[in-house]
C-alpha positions in Angstrom: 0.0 0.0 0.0 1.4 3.0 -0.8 1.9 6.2 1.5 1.2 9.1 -0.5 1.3 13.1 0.4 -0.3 14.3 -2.7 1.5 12.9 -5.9 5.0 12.5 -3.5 5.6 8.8 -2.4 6.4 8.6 1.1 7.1 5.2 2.0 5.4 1.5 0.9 3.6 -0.3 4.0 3.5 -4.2 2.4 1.5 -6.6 4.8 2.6 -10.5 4.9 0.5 -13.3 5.7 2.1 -17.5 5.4 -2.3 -18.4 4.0 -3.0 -17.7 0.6 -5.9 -14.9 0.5 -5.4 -14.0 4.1 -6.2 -10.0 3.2 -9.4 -9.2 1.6 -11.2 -6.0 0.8 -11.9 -4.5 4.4 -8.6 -5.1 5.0 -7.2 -3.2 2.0 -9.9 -0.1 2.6 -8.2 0.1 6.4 -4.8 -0.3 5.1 -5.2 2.6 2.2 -6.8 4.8 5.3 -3.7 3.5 7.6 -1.6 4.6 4.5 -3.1 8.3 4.1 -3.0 8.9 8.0 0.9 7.7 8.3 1.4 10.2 5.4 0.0 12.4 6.6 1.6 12.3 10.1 5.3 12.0 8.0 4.5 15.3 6.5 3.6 16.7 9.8 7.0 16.0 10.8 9.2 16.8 8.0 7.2 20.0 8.3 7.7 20.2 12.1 11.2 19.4 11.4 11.8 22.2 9.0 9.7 24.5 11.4 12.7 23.8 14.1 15.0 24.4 11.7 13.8 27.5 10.9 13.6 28.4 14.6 17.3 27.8 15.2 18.1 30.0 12.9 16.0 32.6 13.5 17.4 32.1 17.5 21.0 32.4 15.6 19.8 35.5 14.1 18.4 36.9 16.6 21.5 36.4 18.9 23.6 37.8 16.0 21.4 41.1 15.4 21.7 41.6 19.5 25.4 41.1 19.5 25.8 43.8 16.5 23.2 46.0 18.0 25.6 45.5 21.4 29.0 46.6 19.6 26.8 48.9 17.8 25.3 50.7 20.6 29.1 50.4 22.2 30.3 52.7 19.1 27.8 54.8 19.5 28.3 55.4 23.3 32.0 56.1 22.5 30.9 57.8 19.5 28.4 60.2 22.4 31.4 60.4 24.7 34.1 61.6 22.1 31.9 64.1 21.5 31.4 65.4 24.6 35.0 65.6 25.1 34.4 68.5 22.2 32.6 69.8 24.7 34.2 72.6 27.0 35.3 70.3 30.3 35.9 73.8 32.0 34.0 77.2 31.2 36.7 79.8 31.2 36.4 81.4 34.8 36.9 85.5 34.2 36.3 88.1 37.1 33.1 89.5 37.2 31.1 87.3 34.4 29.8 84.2 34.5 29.4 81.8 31.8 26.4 78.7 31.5 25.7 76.2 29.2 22.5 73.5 29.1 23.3 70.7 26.2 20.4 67.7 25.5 20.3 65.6 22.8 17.8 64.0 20.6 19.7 61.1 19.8 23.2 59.7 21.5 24.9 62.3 18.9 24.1 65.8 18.2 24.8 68.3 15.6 24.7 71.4 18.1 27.3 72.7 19.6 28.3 75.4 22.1 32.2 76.3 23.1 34.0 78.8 25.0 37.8 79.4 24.6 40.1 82.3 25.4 41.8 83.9 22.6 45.2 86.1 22.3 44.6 89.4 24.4 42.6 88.2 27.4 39.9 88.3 24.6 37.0 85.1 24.8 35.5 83.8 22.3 31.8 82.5 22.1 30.6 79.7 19.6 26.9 78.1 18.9 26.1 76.5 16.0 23.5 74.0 15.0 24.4 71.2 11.9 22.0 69.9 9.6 20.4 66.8 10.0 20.7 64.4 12.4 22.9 61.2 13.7 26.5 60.5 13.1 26.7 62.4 9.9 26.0 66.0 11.6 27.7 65.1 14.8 31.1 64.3 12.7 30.8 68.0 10.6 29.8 69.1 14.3 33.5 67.8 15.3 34.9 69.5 11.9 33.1 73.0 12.7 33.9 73.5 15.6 37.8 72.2 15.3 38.3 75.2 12.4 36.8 78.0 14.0 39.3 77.5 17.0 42.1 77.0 14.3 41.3 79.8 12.1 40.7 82.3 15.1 44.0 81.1 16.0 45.6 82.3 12.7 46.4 79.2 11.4 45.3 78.3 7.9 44.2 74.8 6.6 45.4 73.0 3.0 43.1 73.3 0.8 41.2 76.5 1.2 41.9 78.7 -1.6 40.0 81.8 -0.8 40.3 84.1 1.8 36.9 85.0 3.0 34.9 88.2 2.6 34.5 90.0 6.0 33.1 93.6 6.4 33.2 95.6 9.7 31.5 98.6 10.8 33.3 101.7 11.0 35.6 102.4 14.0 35.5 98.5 14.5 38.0 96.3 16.2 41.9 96.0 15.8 43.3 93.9 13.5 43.8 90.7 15.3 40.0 90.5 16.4 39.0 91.3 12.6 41.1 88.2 12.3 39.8 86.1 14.6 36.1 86.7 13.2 37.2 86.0 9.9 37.5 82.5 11.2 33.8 82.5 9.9 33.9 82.8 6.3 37.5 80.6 6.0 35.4 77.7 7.7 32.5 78.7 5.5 35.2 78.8 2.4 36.7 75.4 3.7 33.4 73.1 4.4 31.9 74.4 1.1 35.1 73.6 -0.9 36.1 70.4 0.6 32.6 69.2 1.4 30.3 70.3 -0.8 29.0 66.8 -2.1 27.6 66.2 1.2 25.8 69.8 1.4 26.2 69.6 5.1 26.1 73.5 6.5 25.6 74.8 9.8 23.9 78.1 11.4 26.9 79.6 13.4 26.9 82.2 16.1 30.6 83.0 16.6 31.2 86.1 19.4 34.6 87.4 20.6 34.5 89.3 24.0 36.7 92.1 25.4 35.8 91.7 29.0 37.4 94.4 30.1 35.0 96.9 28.2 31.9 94.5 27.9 32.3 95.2 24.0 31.5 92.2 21.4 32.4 92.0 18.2 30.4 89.0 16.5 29.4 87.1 13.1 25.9 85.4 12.9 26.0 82.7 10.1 22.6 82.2 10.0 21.4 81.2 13.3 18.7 82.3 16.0 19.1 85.7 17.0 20.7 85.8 20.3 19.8 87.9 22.8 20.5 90.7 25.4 18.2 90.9 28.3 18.5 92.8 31.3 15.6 93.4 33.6 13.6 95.4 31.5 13.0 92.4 29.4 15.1 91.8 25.9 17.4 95.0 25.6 18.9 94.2 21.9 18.6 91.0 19.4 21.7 90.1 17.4 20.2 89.1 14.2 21.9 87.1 11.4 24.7 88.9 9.7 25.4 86.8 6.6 24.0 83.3 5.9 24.4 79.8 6.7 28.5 78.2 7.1 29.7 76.1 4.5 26.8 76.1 1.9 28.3 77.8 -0.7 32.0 79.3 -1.1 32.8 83.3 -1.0 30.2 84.4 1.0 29.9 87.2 2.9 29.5 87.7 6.5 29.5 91.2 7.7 31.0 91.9 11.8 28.4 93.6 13.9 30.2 95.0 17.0 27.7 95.4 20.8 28.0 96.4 24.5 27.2 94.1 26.8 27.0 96.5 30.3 26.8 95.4 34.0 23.9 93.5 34.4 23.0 92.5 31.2 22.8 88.6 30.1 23.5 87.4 26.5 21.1 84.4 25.5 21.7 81.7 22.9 19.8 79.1 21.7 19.3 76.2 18.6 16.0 75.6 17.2 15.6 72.6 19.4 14.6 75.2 22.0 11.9 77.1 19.9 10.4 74.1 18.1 10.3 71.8 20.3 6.7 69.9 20.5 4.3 68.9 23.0 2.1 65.9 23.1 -0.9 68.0 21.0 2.3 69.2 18.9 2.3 72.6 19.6 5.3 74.4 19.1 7.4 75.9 22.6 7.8 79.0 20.2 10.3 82.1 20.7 6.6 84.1 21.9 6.7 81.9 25.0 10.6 82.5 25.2 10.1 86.0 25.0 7.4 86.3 27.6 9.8 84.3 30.3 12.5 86.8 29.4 10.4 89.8 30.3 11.6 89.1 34.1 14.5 87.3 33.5 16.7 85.5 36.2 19.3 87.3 38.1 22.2 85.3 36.5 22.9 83.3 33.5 22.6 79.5 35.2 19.1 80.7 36.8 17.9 82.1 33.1 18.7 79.2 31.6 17.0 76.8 34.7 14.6 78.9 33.9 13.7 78.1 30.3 14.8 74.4 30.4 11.9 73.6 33.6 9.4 75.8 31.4 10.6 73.9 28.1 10.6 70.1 29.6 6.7 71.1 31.3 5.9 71.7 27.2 7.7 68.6 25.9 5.9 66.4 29.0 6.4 63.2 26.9 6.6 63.8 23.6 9.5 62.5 21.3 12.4 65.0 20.9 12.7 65.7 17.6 16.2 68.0 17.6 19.0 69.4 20.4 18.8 71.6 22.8 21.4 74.0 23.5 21.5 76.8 25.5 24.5 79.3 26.3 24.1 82.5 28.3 26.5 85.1 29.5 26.5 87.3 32.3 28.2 90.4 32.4 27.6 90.7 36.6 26.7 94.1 38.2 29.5 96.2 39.9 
């Protein structure tokens, strides 16, 4: 009797008997059901057999896909802590300002960045800037920003740029070396744009260089939020953009804009992770609601912005952050 799975022969059941006619009909009808119930249960297992194949190697998968997610998430955290060793360790300590910084981001990289470095002639200078897109991409241009403004405010050129920069200042602006130092600007612009420009990665740019003996700031604003100037009166002055985004396109021009910053006074910066940041009904935090918290502002930079971060994580509750957050404010402390 055959054992049959659709046209595929299983197996051959063959039933012996020593008398002649032993078998007869019933016998072969129960037999041929016999047959179709064995091949059916052999399908059952091959198919159960396969089935356990297929669920080792899934469970080999799986455990392969957890150990590259492992080393993966293991690049990444070194990856996150690399790049917060880009990060100021130490805020340069002058007499009589004060210097804070509040840095969150979306994902284990960022693309923001904030720094703080002293400069020839006791003079500081004052970086945020905000990369396009997200992930590892913007957090390495992020590493690359940030490493040429502090080499081209240092007067020291890279290979490979081929233009100088176009950089205008106001009448009766700063000396020579601080005209210098901003220019740092427009060779990074010159640089990314010329030595990058397949991956059209660009960057708003705040970049600020303080005399703190006078409270007078010469800056370049590549495109980014206006920062701000509050005292107790509310916002006193916004520093608008002065030229456009860094390392778009090459030659560009960025114009210095030169401001006092008296006793009292704070200087507020922020990315666009601040003002757009959603809330579960995905309303945006806006820079209305900014502006209304700065009409009293906090007595000191760290307090201004504990301030807007407790007022800003209310508004997110739990919604998904969708971009950084970074925050710098100066202080220029009352006599």
């Amino acid at each position: 009797m055959p054992i049959l799975k659709g046209e595929n022969l299983l197996g051959i059941i063959t039933l012996l008997h020593d008398q002649p006619q032993h078998f007869n009909q019933d016998a072969a009808d129960i037999m041929q059901i016999t047959a179709a119930q064995i091949g059916g249960a052999l399908e059952n297992a091959r198919l159960y057999s396969k089935l356990n194949e297929s669920y080792r190697n899934l469970e080999k998968a799986k455990f392969e896909v957890e150990a590259y997610s492992k080393a993966l998430d293991n690049e990444m955290a070194k990856g996150k802590k690399i790049q917060r060793d880009f990060l100021p360790r130490q805020i340069p300590g002058i007499p009589g300002w004060e210097l804070a910084f509040y840095f969150h981001p979306a994902r284990q990289v960022s693309g923001d960045f904030y720094d703080a470095f002293m400069l020839p002639e006791d003079l500081l200078g004052l970086v945020i800037a905000d990369v396009c897109d997200k992930g590892v991409g913007s957090a390495l241009f992020m590493a690359l920003f940030r490493s040429l403004i502090r080499v081209f405010s240092g007067k020291i050129s890279l290979q490979g740029v081929s233009v100088p920069g176009s950089t205008k200042t106001e009448p009766d602006s700063m000396g020579d070396y601080l005209y210098e130092a901003l220019n740092a600007v427009s060779l990074t612009n010159d640089y990314i744009a010329e030595e990058h420009g397949e991956e059209n990665m660009f960057a708003t740019l705040f970049f600020g260089v303080l005399d703190p003996q006078t409270g007078k700031m010469a800056y370049v604003n590549g495109g980014h939020e206006p920062l701000l100037i509050v005292n107790q009166s509310g916002v006193k002055e916004s520093l608008n953009p002065t030229g456009p985004v860094v390392g778009m396109l090459p030659a560009m021009e960025y114009q210095v804009k030169q401001v006092w910053i008296e006793p009292g006074d704070i200087l507020l910066g922020y990315t666009d992770g601040v003002s757009e940041a959603m809330s579960p009904r995905e309303q945006l935090f806006g820079k209305e609601r900014i502006s209304n918290l700065l009409r009293k502002p906090a007595p000191s930079a760290s307090e201004l912005i504990e301030q807007i971060k407790s007022e800003l994580f209310v508004h997110i509750d739990n919604a998904p952050q969708f971009d950084d957050i970074t925050m710098i404010a100066l202080h220029r402390e009352a006599y």
